[in-house]
C-alpha positions as CSV (number, residue, x, y, z in Angstrom):
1,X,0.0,0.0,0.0
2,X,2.8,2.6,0.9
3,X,4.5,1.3,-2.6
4,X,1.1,2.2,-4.5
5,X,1.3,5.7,-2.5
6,X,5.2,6.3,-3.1
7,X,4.1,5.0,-7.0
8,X,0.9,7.3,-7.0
9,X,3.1,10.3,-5.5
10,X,1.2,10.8,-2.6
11,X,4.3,9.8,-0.4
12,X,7.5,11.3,-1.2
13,X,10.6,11.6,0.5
14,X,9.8,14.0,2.8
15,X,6.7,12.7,4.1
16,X,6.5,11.4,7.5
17,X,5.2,8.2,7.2
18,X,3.7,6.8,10.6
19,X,1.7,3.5,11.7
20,X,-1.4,4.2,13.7
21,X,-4.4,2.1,15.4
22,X,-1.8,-1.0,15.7
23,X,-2.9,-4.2,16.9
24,X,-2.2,-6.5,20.3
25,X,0.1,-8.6,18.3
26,X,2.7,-6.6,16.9
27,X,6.4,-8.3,17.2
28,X,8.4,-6.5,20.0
29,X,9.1,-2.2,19.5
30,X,12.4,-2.9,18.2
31,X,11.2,-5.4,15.5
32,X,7.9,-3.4,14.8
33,X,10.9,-0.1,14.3
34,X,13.3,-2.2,12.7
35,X,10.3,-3.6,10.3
36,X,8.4,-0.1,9.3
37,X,12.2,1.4,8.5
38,X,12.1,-0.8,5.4
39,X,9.0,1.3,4.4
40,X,10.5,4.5,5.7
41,X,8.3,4.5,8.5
42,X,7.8,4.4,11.8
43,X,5.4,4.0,14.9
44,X,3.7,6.1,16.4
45,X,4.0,6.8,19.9
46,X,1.4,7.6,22.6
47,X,0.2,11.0,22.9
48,X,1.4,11.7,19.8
49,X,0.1,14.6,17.9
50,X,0.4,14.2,14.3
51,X,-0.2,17.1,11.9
52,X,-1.6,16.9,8.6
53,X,-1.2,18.8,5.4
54,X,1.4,21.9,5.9
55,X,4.1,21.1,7.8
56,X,3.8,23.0,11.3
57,X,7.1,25.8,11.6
58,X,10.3,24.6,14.0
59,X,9.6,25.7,17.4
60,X,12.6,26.1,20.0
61,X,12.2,23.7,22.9
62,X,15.2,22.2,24.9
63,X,15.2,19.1,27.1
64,X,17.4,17.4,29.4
65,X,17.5,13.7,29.5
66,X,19.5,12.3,32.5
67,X,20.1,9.0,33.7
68,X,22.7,6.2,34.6
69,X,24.5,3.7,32.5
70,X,22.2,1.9,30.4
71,X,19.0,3.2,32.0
72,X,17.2,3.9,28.6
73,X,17.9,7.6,28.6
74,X,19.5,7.5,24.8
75,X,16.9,5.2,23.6
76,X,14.0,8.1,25.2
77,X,15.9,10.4,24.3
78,X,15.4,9.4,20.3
79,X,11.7,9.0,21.0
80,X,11.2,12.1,21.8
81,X,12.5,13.5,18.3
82,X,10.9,10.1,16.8
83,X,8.6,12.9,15.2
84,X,11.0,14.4,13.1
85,X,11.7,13.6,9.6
86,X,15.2,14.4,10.2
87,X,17.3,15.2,13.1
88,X,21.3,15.6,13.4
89,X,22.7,13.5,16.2
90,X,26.0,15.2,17.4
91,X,28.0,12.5,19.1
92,X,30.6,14.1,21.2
93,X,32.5,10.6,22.0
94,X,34.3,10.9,19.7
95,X,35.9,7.7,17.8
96,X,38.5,4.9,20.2
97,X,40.7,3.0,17.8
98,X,40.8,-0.5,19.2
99,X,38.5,-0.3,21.2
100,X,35.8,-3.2,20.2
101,X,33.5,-2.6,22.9
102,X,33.2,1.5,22.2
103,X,32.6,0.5,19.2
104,X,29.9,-2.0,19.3
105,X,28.1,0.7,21.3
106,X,28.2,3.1,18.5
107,X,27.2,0.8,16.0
108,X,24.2,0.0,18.5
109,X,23.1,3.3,18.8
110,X,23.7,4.2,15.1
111,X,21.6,0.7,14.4
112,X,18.4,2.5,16.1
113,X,18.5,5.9,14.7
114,X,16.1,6.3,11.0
115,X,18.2,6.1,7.6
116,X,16.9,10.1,7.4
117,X,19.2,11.2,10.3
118,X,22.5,12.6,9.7
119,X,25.6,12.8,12.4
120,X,28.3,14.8,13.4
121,X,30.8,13.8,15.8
122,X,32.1,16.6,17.6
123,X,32.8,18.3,20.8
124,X,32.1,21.8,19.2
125,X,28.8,21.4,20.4
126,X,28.1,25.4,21.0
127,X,28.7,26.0,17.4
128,X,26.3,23.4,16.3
129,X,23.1,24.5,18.1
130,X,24.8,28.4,17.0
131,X,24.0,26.8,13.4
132,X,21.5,24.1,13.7
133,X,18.3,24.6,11.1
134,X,16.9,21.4,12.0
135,X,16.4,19.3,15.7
136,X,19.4,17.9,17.4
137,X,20.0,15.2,19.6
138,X,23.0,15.8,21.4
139,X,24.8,12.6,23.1
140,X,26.2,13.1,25.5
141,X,27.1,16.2,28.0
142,X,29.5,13.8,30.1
143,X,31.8,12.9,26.7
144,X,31.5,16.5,25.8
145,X,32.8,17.4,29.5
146,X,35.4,14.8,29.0
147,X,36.8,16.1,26.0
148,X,37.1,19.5,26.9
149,X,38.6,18.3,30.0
150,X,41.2,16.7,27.8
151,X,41.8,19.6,25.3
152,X,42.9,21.9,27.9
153,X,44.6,18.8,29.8
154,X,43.0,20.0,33.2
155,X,44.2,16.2,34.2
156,X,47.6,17.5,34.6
157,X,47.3,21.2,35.4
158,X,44.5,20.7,37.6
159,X,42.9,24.2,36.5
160,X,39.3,24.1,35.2
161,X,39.0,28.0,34.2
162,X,38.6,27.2,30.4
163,X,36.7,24.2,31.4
164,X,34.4,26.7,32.8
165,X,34.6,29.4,29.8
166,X,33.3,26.4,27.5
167,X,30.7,25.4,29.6
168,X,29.2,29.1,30.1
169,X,29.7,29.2,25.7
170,X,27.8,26.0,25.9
171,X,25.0,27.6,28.2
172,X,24.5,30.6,26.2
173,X,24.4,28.6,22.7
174,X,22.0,26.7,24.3
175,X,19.6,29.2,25.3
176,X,19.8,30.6,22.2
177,X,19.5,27.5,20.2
178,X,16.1,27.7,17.4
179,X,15.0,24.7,16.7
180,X,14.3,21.5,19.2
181,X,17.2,20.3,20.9
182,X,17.6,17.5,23.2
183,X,20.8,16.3,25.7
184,X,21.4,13.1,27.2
185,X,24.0,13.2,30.1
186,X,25.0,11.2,32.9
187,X,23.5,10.9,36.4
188,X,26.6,11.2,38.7
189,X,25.0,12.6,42.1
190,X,23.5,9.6,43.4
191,X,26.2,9.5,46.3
192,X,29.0,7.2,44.8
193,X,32.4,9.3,45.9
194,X,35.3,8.5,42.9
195,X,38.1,7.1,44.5
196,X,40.3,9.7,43.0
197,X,41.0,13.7,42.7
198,X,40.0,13.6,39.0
199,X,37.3,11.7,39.3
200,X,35.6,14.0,41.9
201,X,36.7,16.7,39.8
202,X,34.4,15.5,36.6
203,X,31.9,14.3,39.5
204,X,31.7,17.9,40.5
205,X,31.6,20.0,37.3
206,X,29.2,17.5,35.6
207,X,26.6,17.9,38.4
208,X,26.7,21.8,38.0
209,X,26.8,21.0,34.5
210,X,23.5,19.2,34.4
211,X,21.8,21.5,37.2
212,X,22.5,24.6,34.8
213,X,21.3,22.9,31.8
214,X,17.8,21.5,32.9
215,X,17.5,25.4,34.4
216,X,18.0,26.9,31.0
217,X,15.7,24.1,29.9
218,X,11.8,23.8,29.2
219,X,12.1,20.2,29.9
220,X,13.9,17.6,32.0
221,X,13.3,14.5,32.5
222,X,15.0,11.5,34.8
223,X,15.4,7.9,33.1
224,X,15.7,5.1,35.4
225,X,15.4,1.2,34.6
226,X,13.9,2.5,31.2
227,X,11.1,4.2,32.9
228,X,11.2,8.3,32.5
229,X,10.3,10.9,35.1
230,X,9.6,14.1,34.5
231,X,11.5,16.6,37.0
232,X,10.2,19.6,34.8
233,X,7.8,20.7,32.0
234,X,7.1,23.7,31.0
C-alpha cells in the first residue's frame, strides 16, 4: 500500500510516514521499528500529535534527558524527536581506535536511529546548536565534558577555568538554540564518591553542569530502569 502511494506520489521523500491504530500482536518495538524502517516508516508513539497537510514551523524547545548507565535515557531520548523527519545526532564521543567494545556501542546506537538522520561527531557542540536549522539530539554532556577536559589537559594542570569558559559558551548557545534540541547526560549525584581527585573533579563540574542545563531548559526529565520521570515541564 505505501508502494502504490510512493508510485501514486502521494508519499515522497519528505513525508512522515507513521503507523497508527496497531494491533495487540505486533512483534516487539524494536522489531515493529526495525520492520516499518524498510517502508520509511515508523510508529507512532502515545500521545502523539500528528499534523496533517502543511508542515507545522520549528519551534525552540530544549530538554534534558539524564540518567545512569544503560537506564534507557538514549533510547528516550530518540523517541522524543521520533517525530521528526530528520534530526542531526552530534555524538561528542568521539571515535576509540581498538576499542571493540566502544565501538559495538556506536554501532548499537547508530543501528536504532532512521536512515533520514545525519551525524556529526564533535565536541564543538556550542557551534552546532549556534548553526542548527533542524532538531538535534545531542549525546552526551559527560563525553562533551570529557573532551574538553582533555583539550585543555585539566588532568595535569589541575585548572578548570577554560573548562568553565566552555561550559558558560555551551550555556548561552543553548539558550539561544532555534530549533528543538535535546541532551542526554550522565547521572553522577546519586552518592558514589570517585576514589580519585580527577574523578571527583568530573563528578563535580558535571553535576553543576547538568543543574545549569535543565535550568536553561523547558524540559527535563530523569530515566531510570527505562522508565522516564519528568522533573520539569514547561
Amino acid at each position: 500500500m505505501v508502494d502504490g502511494l510512493r508510485w501514486a506520489g502521494a508519499v515522497t521523500e519528505n513525508t512522515d510516514v507513521v503507523a497508527v491504530h496497531l494491533g495487540h500482536h505486533n512483534p516487539p518495538i524494536d522489531d515493529l521499528r526495525n520492520r516499518l524502517q524498510q517502508l520509511n516508516a515508523r510508529p507512532g508513539r502515545d500521545g502523539e500529535v500528528i499534523h496533517v497537510g502543511e508542515e507545522p514551523p520549528v519551534v525552540p524547545h530544549r530538554t534534558l534527558v539524564l540518567g545512569g548507565v544503560r537506564s534507557g535515557k538514549s533510547r528516550h531520548a530518540e523517541e522524543l524527536l521520533a517525530s521528526y523527519p530528520s534530526v542531526t545526532y552530534v555524538a561528542t564521543g568521539g571515535t576509540r581506535e581498538g576499542d571493540a567494545e566502544w565501538a559495538e556501542r556506536v554501532a548499537l546506537h547508530r543501528e536504532r536511529r532512521p536512515d533520514s538522520w545525519s551525524t556529526i561527531e564533535t565536541s564543538d557542540v556550542s557551534k552546532v546548536l549556534r548553526d542548527a536549522d533542524e532538531p538535534l539530539l545531542v549525546d552526551c554532556l559527560g563525553t562533551w565534558l570529557t573532551a574538553r577536559l582533555d583539550l585543555h589537559d585539566v588532568w595535569n594542570t589541575g585548572d578548570p577555568a577554560a573548562v568553565h569558559a566552555d561550559i558558560e559558551d555551551l550555556l548561552d548557545a543553548w539558550r539561544q538554540a532555534r530549533v528543538p534540541v535535546v541532551a542526554v547526560s550522565n547521572e553522577v549525584g546519586s552518592g558514589v564518591v570517585p576514589a580519585s581527585a580527577s574523578g571527583r573533579l568530573f563528578r563535580d563540574l558535571l553535576g553543576r553542569l547538568n543543574a545549569r542545563v535543565a535550568e536553561a531548559s523547558e524540559s527535563a526529565i530523569l530515566v531510570v530502569a527505562g522508565i522516564p520521570i519528568s522533573l520539569k515541564s514547561n
